[in-house]
C-alpha positions as a printed Julia matrix, in Angstrom:
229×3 Matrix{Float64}:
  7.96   78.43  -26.28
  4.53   77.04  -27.09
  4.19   73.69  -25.06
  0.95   72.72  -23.91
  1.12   71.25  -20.32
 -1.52   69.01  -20.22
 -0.49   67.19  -23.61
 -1.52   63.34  -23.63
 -2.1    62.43  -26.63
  1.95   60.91  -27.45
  3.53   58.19  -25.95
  7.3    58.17  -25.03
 10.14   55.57  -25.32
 12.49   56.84  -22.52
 15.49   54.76  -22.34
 18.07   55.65  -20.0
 20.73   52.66  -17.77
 20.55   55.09  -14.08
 17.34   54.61  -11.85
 17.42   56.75   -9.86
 17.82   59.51  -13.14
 15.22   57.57  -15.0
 12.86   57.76  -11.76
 13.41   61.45  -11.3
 12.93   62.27  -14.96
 10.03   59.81  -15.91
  8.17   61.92  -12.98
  8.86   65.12  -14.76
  7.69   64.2   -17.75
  4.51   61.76  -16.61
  2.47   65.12  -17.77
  3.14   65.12  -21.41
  2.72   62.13  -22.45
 -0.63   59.53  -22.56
  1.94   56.78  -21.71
  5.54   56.14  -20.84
  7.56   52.94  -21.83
 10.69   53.2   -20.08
 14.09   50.95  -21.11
 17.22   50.61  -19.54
 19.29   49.81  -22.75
 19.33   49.88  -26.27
 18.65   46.07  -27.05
 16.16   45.98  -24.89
 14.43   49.42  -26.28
 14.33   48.44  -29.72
 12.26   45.14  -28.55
 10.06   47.79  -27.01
 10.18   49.7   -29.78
  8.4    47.22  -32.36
  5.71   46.69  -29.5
  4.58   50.2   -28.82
  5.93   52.1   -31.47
  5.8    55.53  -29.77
  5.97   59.1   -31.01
  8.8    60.0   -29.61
 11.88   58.38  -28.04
 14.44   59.71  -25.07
 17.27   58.15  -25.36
 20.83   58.26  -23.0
 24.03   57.51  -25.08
 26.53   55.66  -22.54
 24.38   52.79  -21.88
 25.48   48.87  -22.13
 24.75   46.47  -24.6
 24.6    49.07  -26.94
 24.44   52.37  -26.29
 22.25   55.4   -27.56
 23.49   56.23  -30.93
 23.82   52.62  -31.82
 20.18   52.1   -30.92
 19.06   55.3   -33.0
 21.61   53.83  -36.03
 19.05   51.01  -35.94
 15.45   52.97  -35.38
 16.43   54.95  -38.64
 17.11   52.25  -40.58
 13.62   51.85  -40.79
 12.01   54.87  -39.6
 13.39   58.67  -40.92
 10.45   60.57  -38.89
 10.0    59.59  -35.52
 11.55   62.22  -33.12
 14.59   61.43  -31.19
 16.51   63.05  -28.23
 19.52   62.06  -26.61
 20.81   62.26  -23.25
 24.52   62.51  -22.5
 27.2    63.84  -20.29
 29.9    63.79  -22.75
 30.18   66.7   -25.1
 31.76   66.07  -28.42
 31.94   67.34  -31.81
 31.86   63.87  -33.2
 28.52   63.8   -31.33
 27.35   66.71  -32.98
 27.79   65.38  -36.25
 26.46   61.85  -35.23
 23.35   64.17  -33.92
 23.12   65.41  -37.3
 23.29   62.79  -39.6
 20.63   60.56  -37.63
 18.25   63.56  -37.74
 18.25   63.83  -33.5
 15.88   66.6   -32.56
 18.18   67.63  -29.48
 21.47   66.69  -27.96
 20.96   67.29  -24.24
 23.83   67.49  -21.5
 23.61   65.61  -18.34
 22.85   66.48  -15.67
 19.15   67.13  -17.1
 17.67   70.25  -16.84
 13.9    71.07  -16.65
 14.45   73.77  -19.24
 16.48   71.85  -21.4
 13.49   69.16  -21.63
 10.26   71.34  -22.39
 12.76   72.94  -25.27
 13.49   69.83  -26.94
  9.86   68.37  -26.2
  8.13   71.35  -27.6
 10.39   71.25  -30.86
  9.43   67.39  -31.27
  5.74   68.3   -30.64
  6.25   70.85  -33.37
  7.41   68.54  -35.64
  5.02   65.63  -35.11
  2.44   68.33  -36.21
  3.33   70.55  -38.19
  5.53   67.72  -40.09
  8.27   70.68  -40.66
 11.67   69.17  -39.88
 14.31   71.08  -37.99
 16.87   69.53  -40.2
 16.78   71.68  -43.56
 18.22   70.95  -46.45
 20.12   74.23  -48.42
 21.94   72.71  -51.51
 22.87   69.29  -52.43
 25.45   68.94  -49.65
 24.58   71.75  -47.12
 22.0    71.34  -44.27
 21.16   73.15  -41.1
 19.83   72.02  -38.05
 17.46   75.15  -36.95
 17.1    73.51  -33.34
 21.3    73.01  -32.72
 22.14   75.64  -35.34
 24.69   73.09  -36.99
 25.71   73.67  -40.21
 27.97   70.95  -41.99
 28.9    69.77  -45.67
 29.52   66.46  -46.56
 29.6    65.47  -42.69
 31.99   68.14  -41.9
 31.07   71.05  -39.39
 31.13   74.42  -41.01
 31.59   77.3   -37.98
 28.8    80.08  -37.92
 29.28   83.11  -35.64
 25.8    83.99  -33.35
 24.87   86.39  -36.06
 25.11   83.97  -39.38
 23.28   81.23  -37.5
 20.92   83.95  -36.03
 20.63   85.27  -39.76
 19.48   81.59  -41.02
 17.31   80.94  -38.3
 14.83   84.09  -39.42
 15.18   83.61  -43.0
 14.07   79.54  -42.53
 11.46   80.43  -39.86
  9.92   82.78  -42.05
 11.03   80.83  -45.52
  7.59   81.22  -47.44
  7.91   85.59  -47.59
 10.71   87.91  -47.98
 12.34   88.86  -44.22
 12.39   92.82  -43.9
 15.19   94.64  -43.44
 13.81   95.93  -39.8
 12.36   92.57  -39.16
 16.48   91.82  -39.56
 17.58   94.38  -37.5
 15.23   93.16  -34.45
 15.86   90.08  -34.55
 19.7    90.15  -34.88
 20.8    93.49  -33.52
 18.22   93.76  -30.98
 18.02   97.15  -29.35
 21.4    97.79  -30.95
 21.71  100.34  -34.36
 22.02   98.29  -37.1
 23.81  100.06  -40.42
 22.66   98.71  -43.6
 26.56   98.27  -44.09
 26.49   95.79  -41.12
 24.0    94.07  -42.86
 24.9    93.63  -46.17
 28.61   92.17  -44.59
 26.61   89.72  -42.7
 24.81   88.41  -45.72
 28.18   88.39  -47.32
 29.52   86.41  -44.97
 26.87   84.35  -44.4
 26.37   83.87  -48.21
 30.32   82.8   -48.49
 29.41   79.51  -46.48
 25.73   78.43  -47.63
 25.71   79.89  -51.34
 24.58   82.89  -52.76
 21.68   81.61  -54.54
 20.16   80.05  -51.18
 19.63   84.09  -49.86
 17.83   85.79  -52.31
 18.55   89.93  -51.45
 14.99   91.13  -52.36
 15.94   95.27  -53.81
 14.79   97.64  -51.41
 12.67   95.13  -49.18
 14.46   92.38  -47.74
 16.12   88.97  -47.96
 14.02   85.61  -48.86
 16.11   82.08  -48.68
 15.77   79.53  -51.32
 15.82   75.88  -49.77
 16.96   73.13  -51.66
 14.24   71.15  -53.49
């Protein structure tokens, strides 16, 4: 994790209906941020939104007047790059999906974790800079969210076992060079013995779900991945 702690050059749209959470976390993240525009709900966010049109935006879902997905509905209507992470204590695959299709840089459960936060702020950071989206596109109707590891089709969620998702990860990290066999192994397997058999039913596998033009086997080398373009 690369954050820098005494980052100030963003400011932050937290929105979030509990004080005493909004208090608590506002203080916690007071370090990262030049500035800190803070909302209790989603009408009155998206006023604040037009005004100080921030870098990034914190957002709780269960909120009234409308709540956090219906506010980020309406901030991507207009805007498809400013990063957004949302707050919630409800876990749901419908959620997942919603987190998906709004390009959401993190769905984080309540109660809020320290951890939890410098992960998704360091991915957003990331992304403001290096202007290389977590959500990647793999075919026409396939994308992969490298910071959830969600796969889906068409809207639909498509299940990946630790070692596909771990097996897309490495080839989209390192998407510009062909991924070694060992580097593989490492990364994967870990300290584990990794047969080239083991492999080559992974990338089956994997290949089964995403295509098996998007993971290019490279003879005697390694395996490269061919996004969408």
């Amino acid at each position: 994790m690369s954050i820098n702690l005494n980052r100030t050059e963003y400011k932050l749209l937290y929105i979030e209906d509990n004080e005493a959470t909004r208090l608590v976390t506002t203080m916690f993240l007071e370090p990262y941020f030049s500035s800190i525009v803070e909302a209790t709900n989603g009408r009155e966010a998206l006023k604040l939104y037009e005004e100080e049109r921030p870098d990034i935006i914190i957002s709780d879902i269960e909120m009234p007047q409308m709540n956090g997905l219906e506010f980020s509905k309406k901030i991507r209507e207009k805007d498809k790059k400013t990063p957004i992470i949302i707050t919630t204590a409800y876990t749901s695959v419908e959620y997942l999906l919603e987190a998906v299709t709004l390009k959401l840089i993190k769905y984080i459960n309540k109660p809020l974790k320290e951890s939890d936060l410098i992960e998704a702020l360091d991915v957003a950071f990331r992304e403001l800079e290096s202007k290389n989206p977590s959500l990647v596109q793999l075919n026409k109707i396939l994308f992969y969210d490298t910071f959830n590891h969600i796969l889906t089709s068409k809207g639909e969620l498509i299940h990946l076992s630790s070692s596909e998702s771990k097996l897309l990860d490495i080839l989209i990290k390192n998407r510009d060079r062909i991924v070694s066999y060992t580097e593989i192994e490492h990364y994967i397997w870990e300290d584990r013995y990794m047969s080239f058999d083991s492999l080559r039913s992974l990338v089956l596998k994997t290949r089964k779900l995403v295509g098996k033009s998007v993971i290019q086997n490279i003879s005697k080398t390694g395996y490269k991945i061919k996004l969408y373009e």
